[in-house]
C-alpha positions in Angstrom: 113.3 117.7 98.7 110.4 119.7 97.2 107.6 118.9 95.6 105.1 120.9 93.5 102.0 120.2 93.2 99.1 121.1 91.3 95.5 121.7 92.1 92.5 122.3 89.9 88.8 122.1 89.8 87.4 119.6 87.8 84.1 117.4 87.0 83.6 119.3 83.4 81.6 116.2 82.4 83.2 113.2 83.6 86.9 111.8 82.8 85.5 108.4 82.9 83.6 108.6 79.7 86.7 109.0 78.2 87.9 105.3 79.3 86.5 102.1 78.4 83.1 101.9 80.5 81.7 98.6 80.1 83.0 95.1 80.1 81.8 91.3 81.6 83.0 89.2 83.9 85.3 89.6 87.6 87.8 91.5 88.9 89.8 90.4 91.8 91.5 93.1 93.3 93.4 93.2 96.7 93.4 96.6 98.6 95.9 97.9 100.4 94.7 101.1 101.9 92.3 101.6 104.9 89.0 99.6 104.2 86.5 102.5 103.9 88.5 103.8 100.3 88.7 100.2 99.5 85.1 99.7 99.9 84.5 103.0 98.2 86.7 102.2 95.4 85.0 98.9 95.0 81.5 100.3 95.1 82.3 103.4 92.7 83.7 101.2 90.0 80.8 98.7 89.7 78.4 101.7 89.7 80.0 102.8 86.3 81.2 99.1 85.4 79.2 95.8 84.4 82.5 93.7 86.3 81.9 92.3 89.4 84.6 93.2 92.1 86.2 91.1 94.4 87.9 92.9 97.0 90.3 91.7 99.5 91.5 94.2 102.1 95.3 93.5 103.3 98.4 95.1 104.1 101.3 95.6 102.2 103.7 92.9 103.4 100.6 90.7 103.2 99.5 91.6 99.9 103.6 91.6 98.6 103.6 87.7 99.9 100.1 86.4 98.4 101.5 87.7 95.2 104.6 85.9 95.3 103.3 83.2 96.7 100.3 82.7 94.0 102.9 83.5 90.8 102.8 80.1 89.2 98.7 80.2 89.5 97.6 84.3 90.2 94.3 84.6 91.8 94.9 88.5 92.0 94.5 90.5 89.4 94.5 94.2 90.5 96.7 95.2 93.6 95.7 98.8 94.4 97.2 101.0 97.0 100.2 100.5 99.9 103.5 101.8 100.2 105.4 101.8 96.8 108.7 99.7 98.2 106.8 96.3 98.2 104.9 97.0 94.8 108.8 98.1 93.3 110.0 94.7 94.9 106.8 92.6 93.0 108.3 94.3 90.1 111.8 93.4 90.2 111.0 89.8 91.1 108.8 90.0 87.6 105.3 89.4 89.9 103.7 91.8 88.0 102.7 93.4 84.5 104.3 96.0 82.2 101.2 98.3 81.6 101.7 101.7 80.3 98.4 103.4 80.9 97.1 106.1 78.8 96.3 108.2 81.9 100.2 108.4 82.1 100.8 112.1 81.3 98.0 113.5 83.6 100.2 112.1 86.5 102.3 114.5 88.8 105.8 113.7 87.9 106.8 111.6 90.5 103.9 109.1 89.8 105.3 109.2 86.7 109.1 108.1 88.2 107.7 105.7 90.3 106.1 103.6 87.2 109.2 104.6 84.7 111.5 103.2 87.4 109.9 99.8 87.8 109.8 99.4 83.9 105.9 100.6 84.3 105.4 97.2 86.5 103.6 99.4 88.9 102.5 103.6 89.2 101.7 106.1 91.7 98.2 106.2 92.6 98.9 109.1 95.9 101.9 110.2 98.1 102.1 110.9 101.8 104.8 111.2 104.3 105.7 109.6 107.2 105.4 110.9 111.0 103.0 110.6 114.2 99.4 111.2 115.3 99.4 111.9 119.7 96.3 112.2 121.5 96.5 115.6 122.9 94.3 114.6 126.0 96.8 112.2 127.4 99.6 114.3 126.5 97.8 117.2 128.7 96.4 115.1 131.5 100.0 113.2 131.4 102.1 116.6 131.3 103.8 115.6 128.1 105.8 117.3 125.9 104.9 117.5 122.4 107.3 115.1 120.5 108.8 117.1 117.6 111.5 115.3 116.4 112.3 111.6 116.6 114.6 112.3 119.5 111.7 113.2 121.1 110.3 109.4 121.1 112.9 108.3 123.2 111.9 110.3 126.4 111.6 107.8 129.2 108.0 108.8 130.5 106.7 107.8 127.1 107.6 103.9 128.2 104.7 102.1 127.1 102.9 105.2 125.2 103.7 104.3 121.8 102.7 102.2 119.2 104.5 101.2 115.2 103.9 98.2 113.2 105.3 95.6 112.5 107.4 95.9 109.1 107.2 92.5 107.9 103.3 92.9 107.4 103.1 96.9 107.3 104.1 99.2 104.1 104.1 102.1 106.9 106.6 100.5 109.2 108.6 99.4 106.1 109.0 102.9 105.3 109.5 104.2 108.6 112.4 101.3 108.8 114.1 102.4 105.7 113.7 106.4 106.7 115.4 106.2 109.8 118.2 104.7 108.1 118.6 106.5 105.4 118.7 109.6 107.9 120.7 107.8 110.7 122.4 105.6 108.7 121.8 101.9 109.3 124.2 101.3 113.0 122.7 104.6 114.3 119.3 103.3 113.0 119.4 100.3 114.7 120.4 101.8 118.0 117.7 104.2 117.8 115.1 101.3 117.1 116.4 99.5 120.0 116.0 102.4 122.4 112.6 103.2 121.1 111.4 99.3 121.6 111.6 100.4 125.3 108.8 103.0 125.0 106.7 100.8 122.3 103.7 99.2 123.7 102.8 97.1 120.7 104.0 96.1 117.1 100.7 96.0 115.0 99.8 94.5 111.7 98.3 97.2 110.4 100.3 100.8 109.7 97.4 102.9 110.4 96.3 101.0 113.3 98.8 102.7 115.9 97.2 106.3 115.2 93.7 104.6 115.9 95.1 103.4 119.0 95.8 106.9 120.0 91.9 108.3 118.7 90.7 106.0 120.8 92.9 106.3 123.7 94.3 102.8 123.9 97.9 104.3 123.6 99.4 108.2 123.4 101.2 108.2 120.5 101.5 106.0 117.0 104.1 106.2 114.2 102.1 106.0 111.5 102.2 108.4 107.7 100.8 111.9 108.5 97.4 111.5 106.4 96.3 108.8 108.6 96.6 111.1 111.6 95.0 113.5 109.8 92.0 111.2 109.2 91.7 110.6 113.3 91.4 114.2 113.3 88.3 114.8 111.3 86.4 112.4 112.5 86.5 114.5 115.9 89.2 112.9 117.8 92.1 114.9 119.7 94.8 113.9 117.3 97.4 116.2 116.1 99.5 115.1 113.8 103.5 115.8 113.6 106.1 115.8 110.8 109.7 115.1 112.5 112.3 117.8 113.0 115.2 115.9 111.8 113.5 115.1 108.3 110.9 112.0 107.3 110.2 109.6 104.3 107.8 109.2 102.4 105.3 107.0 100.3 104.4 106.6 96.8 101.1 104.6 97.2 101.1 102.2 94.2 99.1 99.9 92.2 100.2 96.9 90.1 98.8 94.6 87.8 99.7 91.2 88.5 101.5 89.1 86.1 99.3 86.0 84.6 96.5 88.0 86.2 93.1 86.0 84.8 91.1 89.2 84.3 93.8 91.0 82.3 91.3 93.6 80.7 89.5 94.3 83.4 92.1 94.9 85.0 93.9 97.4 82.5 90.0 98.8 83.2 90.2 99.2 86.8 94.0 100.4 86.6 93.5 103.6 83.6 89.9 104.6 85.9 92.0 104.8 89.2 94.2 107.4 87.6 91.3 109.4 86.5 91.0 112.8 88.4 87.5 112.7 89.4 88.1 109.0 91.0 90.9 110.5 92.6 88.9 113.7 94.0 86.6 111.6 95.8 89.0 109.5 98.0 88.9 112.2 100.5 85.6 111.3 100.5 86.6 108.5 102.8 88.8 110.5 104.8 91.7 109.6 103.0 94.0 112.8 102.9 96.5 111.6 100.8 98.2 113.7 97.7 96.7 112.3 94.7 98.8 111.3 91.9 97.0 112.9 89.0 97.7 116.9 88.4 93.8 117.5 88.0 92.6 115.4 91.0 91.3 117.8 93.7 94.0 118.1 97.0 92.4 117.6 99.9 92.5 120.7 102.2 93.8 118.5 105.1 96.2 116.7 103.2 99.8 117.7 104.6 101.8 119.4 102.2 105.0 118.1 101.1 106.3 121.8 100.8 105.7 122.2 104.9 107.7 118.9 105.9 111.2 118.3 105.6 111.6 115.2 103.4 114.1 113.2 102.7 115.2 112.1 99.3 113.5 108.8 100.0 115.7 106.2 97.9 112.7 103.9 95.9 115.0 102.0 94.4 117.7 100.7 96.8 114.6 99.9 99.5 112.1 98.6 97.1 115.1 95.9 96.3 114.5 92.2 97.1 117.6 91.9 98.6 118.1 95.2 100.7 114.0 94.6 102.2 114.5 91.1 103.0 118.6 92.1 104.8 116.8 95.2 106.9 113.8 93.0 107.9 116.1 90.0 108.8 118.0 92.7 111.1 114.8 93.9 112.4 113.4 90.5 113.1 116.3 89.4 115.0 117.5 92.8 117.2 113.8 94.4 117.8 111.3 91.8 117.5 112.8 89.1 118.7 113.4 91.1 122.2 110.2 93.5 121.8 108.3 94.1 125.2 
C-alpha cells in the first residue's frame, strides 16, 4: 500500500480566523497521545479560545472504556488522538457523534476514509506505522544483531530485551495485535506471540512506553509505532528506529466527539481547529513525528514516510469491530497474558 502525501508551506495569516474563535464555558477533553502534544494542544487552544480545557491524558483502551462506561451520563466531551480501531469501535457501538466538520476537504484522503467509514462518528487527525525503536548501545556492547524483520524478535539472546504493551489498555499493541494477524494470519499469529512472550520483559500500559524503556536503557528493544522511536531519537538518545521486513500496520490517529457530550459546541470548536493546518504544523513541536491528516499541515522532516515502509492494507473495519477486538483480546488474554514472564 502507498500513500501520497502532500506538503506545503503555510501560516499565510492564520487558518484559525477562519473558524469560530470565541465561545464560554468548558471543555472536557481526554487525550490520547503522549502528554507533552496533549498539554500543548490544551494550552494552544485556550490561548486563541475563551473555553476552559479540561484535559485528561489516557490511553486508548482506557479512553475506549470510560466512554462506554459514562454513555448513559457522558462526562467527556472531546476524545482527541489514539489508534483509530477503538475510536471506529466507539462508533459502531453509537458512543459517539455524527459531526461532519467543515475542515473535511483539506484532509488527506485517508482521513477522509477513516471518518466516511464510521458514518463521520470519528476522523483522522495523523497516521503513523507500526515497528521498533533499539537502543543501539546495548545492541553494540551486547553484540546484537539489528532486528529487521519480526523474525528477527524471536532470537533467543534477546530473552528479556524487549518490551510491547499490553493491548487491552494500548491503541499501539492493539494494532500491533491485529497486524501480525492480518500478515500471519491468526494461528501463525498466535504462535508467533507466544514465542515472542519468551523474549518480552514487560507488557506496559502505555504504547510508547516500551521505546522509552529502551532511551533510557531499562530494556533493548520496544515494539512501539515508528514516530515514537523517532521522538527518542531527537531528544539525543541512541534510538534507531526500524520498519519490519515482512510488512507492518499502521494507525489512523482519531478524534471523536462523544455522544450526549455536555459541551457540544465547544466541542464541534475544538474538533474543526484540530484539523486546521497550522494546529497541525506545530505538533512536531512536541516531538510528535506523526503524518498529519490535513494536505497543508507541514510534514515533519523526521516523520517516517509511508512510501519507505512496506505497509500492509491495514483492515479498519474488520479490527475496529466490537466483536472481532473483544474475540482477539479474549485470545490474547487467555494464551499470552495469562502465562506472560
Amino acid at each position: 500500500m502507498r500513500l501520497t502525501l502532500f506538503s506545503s508551506l503555510l501560516f499565510a495569516g492564520t487558518a484559525l480566523s477562519a473558524l469560530p474563535a470565541h465561545a464560554a464555558g468548558e471543555l472536557n477533553l481526554i487525550c490520547a497521545a503522549d502528554v507533552v502534544i496533549c498539554e500543548q494542544m490544551t494550552a494552544d487552544f485556550q490561548k486563541s479560545h475563551d473555553i476552559k480545557v479540561n484535559m485528561v491524558r489516557m490511553s486508548s483502551g482506557e479512553a475506549y472504556a470510560k466512554i462506554r462506561a459514562e454513555a448513559r451520563n457522558p462526562k467527556t466531551d472531546v476524545w482527541w488522538a489514539g489508534t483509530g480501531d477503538p475510536h471506529l469501535q466507539a462508533a459502531s457501538e453509537n458512543l459517539t457523534a455524527e459531526y461532519k466538520s467543515p475542515m473535511l476537504n483539506e484532509l488527506q484522503d485517508w482521513a477522509k476514509k477513516q471518518a466516511e467509514s464510521a458514518g463521520y462518528k470519528t476522523v483522522g487527525v495523523y497516521a503513523g506505522a507500526l515497528g521498533w525503536g533499539y537502543n543501539t548501545d546495548i545492541f553494540k556492547s551486547k553484540g546484537f544483531k539489528e532486528p529487521k524483520c519480526w523474525a528477527d524478535l524471536l532470537a533467543p539472546e534477546l530473552k528479556g530485551e524487549i518490551q510491547i504493551a499490553n493491548p487491552n489498555s494500548s491503541g499501539t499493541a492493539y494494532t500491533a495485535l491485529a497486524s501480525l494477524v492480518q500478515i500471519m494470519g491468526e494461528e501463525k499469529a498466535f504462535d508467533y506471540l507466544k514465542k515472542l512472550n519468551a523474549n518480552v520483559s514487560q507488557y506496559t500500559k502505555s504504547g510508547s512506553a516500551p521505546v522509552k524503556a529502551a532511551a533510557r536503557g531499562e530494556t533493548a528493544l520496544g515494539i512501539v509505532f515508528m514516530h515514537d522511536a523517532v521522538a527518542q531519537a531527537a531528544e539525543g538518545f541512541p534510538v534507531k528506529s526500524v520498519a519490519p521486513c515482512e510488512g507492518t500496520g499502521y494507525e489512523i490517529g482519531s478524534m471523536s466527539i462523544v455522544k450526549g457530550a455536555q459541551n457540544m459546541e465547544n466541542a464541534k470548536i475544538w474538533y474543526d481547529w484540530a484539523l486546521t493546518a497550522p494546529v497541525q504544523s506545530r505538533m512536531k513541536d512536541a516531538k510528535s513525528f506523526q503524518l498529519p491528516s490535513n494536505k497543508s499541515a507541514e510534514i515533519p522532516k523526521e516523520a517516517p514516510k509511508f512510501e519507505d515502509i512496506k505497509l500492509i492494507d491495514y483492515d479498519f473495519k474488520t479490527y475496529g469491530e466490537p466483536a472481532k477486538r473483544k474475540a482477539l483480546l479474549e485470545r490474547w488474554d487467555k494464551e499470552i497474558g495469562a502465562v506472560a514472564n
